[in-house]
N, CA, C and O atoms as CSV, one atom per row, in Angstrom:
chain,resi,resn,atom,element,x,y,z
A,1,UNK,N,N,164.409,-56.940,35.242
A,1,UNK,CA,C,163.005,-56.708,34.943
A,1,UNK,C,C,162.882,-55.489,34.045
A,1,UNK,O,O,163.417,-54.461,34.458
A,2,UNK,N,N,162.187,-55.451,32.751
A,2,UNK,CA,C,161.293,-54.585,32.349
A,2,UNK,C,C,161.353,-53.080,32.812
A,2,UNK,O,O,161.071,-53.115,34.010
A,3,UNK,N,N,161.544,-51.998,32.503
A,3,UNK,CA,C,160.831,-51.004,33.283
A,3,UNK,C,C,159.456,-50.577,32.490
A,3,UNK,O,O,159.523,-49.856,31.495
A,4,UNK,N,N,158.596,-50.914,32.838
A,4,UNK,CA,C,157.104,-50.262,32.391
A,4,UNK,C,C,156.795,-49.143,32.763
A,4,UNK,O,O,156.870,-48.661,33.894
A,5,UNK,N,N,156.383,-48.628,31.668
A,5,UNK,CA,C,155.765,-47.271,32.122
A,5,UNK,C,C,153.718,-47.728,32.942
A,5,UNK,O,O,152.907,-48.638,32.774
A,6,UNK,N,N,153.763,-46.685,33.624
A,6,UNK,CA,C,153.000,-47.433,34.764
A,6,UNK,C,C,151.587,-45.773,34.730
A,6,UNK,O,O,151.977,-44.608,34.807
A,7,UNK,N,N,150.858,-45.964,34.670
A,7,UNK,CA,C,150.273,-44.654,34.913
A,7,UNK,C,C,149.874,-43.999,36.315
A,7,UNK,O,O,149.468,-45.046,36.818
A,8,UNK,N,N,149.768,-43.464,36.881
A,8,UNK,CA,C,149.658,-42.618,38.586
A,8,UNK,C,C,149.003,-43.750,38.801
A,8,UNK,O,O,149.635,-44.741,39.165
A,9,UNK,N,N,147.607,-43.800,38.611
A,9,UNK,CA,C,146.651,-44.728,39.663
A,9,UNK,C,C,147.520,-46.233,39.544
A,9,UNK,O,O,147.826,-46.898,40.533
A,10,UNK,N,N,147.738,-46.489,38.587
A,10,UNK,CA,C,148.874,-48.349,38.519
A,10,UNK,C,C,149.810,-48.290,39.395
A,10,UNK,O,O,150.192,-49.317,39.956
A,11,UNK,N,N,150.410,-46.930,39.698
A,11,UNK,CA,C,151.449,-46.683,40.622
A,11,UNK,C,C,150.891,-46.457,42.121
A,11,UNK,O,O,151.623,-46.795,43.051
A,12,UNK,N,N,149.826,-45.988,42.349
A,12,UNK,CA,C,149.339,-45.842,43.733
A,12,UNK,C,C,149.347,-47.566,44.372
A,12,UNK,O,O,149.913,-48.057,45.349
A,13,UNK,N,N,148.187,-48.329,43.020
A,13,UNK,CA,C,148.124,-49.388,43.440
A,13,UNK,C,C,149.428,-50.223,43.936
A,13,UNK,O,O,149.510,-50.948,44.928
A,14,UNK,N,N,150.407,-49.924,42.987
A,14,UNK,CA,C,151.684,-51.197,43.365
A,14,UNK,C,C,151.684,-50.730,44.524
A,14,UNK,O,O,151.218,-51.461,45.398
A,15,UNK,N,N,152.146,-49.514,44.877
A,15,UNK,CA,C,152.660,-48.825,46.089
A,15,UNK,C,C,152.005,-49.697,47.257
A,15,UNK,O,O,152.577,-50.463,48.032
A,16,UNK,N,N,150.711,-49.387,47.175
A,16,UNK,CA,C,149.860,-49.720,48.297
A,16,UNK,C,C,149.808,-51.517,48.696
A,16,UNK,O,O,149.275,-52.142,49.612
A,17,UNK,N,N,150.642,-51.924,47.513
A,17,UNK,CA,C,150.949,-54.088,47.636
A,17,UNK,C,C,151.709,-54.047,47.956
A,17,UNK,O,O,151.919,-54.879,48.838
A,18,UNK,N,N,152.566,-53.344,47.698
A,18,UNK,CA,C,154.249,-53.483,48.444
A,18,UNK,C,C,154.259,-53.202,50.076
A,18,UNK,O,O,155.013,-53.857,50.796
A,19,UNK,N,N,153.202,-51.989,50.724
A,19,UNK,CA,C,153.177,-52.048,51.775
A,19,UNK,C,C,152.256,-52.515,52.294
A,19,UNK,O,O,151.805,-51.651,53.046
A,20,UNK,N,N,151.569,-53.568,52.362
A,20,UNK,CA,C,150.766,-54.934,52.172
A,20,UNK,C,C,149.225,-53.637,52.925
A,20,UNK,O,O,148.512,-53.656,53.928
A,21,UNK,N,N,149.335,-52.990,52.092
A,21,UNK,CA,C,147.612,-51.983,52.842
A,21,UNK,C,C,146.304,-52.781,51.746
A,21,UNK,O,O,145.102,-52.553,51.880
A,22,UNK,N,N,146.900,-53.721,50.696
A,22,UNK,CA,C,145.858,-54.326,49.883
A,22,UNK,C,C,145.416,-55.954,50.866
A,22,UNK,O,O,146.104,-56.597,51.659
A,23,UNK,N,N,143.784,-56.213,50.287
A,23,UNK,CA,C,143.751,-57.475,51.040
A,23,UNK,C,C,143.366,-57.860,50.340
A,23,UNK,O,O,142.740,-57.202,49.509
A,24,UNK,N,N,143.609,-59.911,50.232
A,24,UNK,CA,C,143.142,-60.808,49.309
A,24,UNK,C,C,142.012,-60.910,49.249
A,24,UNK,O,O,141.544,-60.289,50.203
A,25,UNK,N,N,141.085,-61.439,48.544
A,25,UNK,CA,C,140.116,-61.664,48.289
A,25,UNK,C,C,139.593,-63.276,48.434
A,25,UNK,O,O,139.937,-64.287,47.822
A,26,UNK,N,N,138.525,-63.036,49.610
A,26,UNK,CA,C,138.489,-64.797,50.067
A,26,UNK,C,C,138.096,-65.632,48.990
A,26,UNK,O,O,137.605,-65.173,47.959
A,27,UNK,N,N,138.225,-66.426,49.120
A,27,UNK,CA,C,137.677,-67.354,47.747
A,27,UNK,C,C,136.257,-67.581,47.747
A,27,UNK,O,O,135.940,-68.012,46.638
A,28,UNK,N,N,134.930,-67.441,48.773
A,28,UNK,CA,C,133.766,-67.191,48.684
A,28,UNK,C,C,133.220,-65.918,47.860
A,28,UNK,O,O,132.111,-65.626,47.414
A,29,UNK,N,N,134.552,-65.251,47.851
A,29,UNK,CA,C,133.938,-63.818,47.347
A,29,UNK,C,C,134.085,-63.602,46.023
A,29,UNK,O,O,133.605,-62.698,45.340
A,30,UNK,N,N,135.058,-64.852,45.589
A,30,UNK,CA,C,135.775,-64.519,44.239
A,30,UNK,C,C,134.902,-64.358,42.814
A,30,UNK,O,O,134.874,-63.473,41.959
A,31,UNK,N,N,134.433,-65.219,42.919
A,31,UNK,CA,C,133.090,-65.519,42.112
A,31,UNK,C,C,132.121,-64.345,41.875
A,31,UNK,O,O,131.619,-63.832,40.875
A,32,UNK,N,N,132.064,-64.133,43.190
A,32,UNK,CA,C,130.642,-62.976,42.980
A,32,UNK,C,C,131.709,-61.894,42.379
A,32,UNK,O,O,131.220,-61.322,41.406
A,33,UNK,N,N,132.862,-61.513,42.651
A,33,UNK,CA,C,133.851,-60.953,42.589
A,33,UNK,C,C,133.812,-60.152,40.864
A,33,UNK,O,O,133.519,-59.121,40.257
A,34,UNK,N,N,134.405,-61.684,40.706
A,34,UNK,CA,C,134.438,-61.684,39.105
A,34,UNK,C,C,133.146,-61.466,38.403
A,34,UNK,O,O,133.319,-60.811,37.375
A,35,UNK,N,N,131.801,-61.827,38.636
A,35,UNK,CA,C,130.586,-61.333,37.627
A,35,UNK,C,C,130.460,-59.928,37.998
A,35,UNK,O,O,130.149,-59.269,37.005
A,36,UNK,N,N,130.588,-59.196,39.085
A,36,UNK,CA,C,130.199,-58.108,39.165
A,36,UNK,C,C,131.171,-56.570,38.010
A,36,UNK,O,O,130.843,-55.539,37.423
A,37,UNK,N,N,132.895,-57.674,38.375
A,37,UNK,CA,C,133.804,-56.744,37.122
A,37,UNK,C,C,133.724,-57.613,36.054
A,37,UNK,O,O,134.766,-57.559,35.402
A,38,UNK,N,N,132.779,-58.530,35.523
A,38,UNK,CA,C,132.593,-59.026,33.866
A,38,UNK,C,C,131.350,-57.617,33.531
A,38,UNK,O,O,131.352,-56.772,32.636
A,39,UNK,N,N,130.520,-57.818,34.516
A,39,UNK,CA,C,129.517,-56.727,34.068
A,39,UNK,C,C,129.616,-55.279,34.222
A,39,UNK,O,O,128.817,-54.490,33.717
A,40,UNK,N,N,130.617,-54.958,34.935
A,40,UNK,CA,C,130.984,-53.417,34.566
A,40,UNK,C,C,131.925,-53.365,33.707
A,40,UNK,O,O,132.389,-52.242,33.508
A,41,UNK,N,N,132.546,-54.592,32.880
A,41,UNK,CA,C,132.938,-54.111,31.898
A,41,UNK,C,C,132.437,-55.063,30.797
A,41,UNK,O,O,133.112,-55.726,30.009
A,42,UNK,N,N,130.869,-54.966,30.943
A,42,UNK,CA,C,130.316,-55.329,29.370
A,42,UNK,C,C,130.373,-54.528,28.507
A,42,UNK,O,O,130.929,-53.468,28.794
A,43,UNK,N,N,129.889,-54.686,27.269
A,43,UNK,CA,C,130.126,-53.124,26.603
A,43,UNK,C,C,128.699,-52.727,26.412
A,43,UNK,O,O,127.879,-53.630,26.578
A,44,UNK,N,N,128.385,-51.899,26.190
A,44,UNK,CA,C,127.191,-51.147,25.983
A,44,UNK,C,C,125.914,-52.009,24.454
A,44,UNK,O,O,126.008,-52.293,23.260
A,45,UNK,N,N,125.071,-52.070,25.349
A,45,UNK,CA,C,123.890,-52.205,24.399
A,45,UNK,C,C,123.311,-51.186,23.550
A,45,UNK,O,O,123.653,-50.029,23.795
A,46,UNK,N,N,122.643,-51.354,22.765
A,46,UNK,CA,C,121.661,-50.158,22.084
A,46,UNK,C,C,120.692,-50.397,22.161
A,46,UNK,O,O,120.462,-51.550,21.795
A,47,UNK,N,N,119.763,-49.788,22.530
A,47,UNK,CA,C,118.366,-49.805,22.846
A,47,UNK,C,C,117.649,-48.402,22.248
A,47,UNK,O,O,118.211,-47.309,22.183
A,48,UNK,N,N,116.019,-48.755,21.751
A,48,UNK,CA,C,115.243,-47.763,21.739
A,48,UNK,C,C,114.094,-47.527,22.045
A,48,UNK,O,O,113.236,-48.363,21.760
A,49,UNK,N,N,113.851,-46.704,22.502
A,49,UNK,CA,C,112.646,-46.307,23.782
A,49,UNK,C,C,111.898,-45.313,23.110
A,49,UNK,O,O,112.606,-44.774,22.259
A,50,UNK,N,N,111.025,-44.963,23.140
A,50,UNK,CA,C,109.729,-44.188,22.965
A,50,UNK,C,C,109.331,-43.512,23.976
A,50,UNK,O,O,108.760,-44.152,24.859
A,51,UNK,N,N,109.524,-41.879,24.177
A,51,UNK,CA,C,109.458,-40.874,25.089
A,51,UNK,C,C,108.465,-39.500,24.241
A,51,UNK,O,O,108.103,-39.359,23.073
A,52,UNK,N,N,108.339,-38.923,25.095
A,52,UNK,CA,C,107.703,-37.896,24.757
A,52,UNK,C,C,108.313,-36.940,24.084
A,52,UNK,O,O,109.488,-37.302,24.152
A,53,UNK,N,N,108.294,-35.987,23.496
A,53,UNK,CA,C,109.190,-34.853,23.042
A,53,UNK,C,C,109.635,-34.040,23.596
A,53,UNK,O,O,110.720,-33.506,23.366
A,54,UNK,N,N,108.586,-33.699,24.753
A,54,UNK,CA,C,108.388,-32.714,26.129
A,54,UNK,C,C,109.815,-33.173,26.673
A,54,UNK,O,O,110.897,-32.589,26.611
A,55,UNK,N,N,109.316,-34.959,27.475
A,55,UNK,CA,C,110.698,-35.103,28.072
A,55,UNK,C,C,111.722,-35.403,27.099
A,55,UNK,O,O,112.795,-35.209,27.671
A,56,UNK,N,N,111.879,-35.699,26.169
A,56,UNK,CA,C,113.264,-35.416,25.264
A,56,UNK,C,C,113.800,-34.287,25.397
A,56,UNK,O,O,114.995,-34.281,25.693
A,57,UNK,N,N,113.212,-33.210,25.251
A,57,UNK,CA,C,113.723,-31.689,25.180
A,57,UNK,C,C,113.989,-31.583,26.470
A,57,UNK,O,O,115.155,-31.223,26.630
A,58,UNK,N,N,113.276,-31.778,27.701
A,58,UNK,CA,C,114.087,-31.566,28.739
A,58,UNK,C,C,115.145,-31.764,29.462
A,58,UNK,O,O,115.753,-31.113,30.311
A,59,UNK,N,N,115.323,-33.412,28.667
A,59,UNK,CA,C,116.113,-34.054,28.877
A,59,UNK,C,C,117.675,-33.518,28.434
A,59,UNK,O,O,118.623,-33.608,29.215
A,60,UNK,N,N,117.739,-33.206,27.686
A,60,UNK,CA,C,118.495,-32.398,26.468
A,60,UNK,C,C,118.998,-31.238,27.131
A,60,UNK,O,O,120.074,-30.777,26.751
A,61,UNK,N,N,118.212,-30.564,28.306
A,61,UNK,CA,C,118.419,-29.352,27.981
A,61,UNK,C,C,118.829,-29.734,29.926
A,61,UNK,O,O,119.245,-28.984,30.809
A,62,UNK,N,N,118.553,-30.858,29.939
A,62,UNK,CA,C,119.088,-31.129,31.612
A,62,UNK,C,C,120.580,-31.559,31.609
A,62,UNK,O,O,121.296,-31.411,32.599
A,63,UNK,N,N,121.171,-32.306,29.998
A,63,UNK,CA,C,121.902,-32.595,30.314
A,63,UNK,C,C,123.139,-31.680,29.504
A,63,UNK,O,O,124.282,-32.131,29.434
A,64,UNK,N,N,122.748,-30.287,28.877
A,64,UNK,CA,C,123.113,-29.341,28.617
A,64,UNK,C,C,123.672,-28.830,30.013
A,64,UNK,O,O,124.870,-28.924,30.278
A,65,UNK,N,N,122.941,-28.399,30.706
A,65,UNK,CA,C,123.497,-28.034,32.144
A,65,UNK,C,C,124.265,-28.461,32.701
A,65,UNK,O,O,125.253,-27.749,32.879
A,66,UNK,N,N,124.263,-29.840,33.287
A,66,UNK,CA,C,125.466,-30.962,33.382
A,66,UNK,C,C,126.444,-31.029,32.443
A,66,UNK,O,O,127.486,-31.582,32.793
A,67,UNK,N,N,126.358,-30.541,31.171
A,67,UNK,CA,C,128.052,-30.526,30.278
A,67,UNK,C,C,127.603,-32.134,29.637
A,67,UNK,O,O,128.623,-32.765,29.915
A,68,UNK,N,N,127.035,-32.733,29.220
A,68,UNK,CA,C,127.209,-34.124,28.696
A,68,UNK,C,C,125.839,-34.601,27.733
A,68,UNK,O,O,124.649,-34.315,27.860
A,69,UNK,N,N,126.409,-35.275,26.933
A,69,UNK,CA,C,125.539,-35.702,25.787
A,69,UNK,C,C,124.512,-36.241,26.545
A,69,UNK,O,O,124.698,-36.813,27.619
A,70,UNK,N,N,123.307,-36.057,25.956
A,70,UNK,CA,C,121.900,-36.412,26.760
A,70,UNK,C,C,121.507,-38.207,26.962
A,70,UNK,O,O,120.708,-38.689,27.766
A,71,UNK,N,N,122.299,-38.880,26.023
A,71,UNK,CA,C,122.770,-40.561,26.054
A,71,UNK,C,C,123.135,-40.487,27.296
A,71,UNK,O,O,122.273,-40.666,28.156
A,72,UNK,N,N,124.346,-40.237,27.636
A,72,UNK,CA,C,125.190,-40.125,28.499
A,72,UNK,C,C,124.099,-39.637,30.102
A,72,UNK,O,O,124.181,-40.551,30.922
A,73,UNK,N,N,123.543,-38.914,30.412
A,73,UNK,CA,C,123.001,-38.453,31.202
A,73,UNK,C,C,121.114,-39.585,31.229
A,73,UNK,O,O,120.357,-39.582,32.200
A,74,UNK,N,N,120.904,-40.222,30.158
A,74,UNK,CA,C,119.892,-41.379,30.295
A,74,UNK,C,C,120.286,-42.439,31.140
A,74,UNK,O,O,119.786,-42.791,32.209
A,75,UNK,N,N,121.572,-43.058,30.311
A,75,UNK,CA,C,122.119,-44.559,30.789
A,75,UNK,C,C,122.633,-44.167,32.072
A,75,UNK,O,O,122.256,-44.944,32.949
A,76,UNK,N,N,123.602,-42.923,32.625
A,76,UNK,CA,C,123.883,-42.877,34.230
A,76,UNK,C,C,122.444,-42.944,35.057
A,76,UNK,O,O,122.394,-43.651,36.064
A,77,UNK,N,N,121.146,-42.118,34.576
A,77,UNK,CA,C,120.414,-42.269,35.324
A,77,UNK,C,C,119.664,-43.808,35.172
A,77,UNK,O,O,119.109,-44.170,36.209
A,78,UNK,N,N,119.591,-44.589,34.224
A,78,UNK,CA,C,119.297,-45.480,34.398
A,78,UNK,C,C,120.095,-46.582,35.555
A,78,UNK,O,O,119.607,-47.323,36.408
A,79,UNK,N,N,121.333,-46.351,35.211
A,79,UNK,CA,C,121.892,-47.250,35.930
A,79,UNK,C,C,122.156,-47.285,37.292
A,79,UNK,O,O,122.430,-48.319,37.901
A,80,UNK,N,N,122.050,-45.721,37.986
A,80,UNK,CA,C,121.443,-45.546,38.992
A,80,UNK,C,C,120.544,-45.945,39.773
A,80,UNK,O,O,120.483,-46.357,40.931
A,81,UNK,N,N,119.685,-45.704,38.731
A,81,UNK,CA,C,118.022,-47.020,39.233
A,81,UNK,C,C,118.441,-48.022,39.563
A,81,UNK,O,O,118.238,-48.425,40.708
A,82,UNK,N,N,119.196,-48.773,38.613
A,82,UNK,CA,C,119.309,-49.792,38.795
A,82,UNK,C,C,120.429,-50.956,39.873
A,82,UNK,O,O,120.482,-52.183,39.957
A,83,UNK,N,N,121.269,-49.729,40.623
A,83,UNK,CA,C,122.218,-49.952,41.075
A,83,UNK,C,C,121.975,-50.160,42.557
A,83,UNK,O,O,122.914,-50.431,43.306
């Protein structure tokens, strides 16, 4: 076999199949299974919204504090909502 280079978390996972601590996934579940990881890994839409300036700037300056582009700090809180 191959030796692949494997990164830490790929390696936790094998680890954890080999000592059977992983469980299958029933086949009722599979389905829902699979749309839920098609949609966390859709890729991103673009959208544009119409806000105030007030909350733009605050927004901006909220996600200044947090360390992260103010996009970045919209779509988590959106998806929050939505989660």
């Amino acid at each position: 076999m191959k030796n692949i280079k494997l990164t830490k978390e790929e390696k936790d996972i094998l680890e954890s199949a080999e000592r059977g601590e992983l469980l299958s996934v029933k086949k009722g579940n599979l389905a829902q299974y699979s749309r839920i990881a098609k949609a966390t890994l859709a890729k991103n839409k673009t959208i544009s919204i119409r806000i105030s300036e007030v909350d733009l700037l605050k927004l901006k300056g909220k996600a200044a504090q947090e360390g992260m582009p103010y996009q970045t700090l919209i779509s988590s809180s959106l998806h929050r909502l939505v989660s």
